[in-house]
N, C-alpha and C positions, 0 to 999 in steps of 0.2 A: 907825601903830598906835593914837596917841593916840584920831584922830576917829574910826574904827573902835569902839573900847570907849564913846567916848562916845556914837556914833549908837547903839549898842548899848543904850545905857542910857537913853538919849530913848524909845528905843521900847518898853522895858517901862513906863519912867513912864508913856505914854501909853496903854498896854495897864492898868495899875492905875487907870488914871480914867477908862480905861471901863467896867472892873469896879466901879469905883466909882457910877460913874453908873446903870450898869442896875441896880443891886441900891438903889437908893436908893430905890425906889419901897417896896418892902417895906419896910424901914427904917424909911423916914417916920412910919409908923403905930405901931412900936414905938419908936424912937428917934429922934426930929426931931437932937439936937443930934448926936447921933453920925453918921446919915447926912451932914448937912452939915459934919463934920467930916474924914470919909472923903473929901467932894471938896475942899473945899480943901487936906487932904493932898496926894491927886491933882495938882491942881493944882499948888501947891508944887512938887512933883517934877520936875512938866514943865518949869516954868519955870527950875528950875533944872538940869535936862539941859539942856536947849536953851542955856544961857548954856555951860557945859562945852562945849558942843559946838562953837558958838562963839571960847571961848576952845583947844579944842584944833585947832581951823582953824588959827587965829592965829599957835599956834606953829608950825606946820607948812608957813607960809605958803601958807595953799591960801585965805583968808579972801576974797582978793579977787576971788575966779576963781567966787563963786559968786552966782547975782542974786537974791538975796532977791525 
């Protein structure tokens, strides 16, 4: 159940950075720091689902049965 809600949540952070990223264009021209603060948000998130995800392999011990 763990890597379930975590894959889960990988995949909206990465669904927000790319909300992020398509809207940045408009942005740009209104708010340079705020567009680029929306992707490194983005970003952020992912990175840090991805490590949850990660770490809820681990517990589950399913970490080693996957090939990166």
């Amino acid at each position: 159940m763990l890597v379930a809600q975590a894959f889960d949540d990988l995949a909206h952070a990465m669904r927000v950075l790319l909300e992020a990223r398509l809207g940045a264009n408009q942005l740009f021209r209104l708010d340079y720091a705020e567009a680029v603060g929306n992707i490194e948000a983005g970003l952020s998130r992912v990175l840090d689902a991805f490590h949850s995800l990660y770490d809820a392999m681990e517990k589950e011990g399913i970490r080693n049965r996957v090939d990166w």
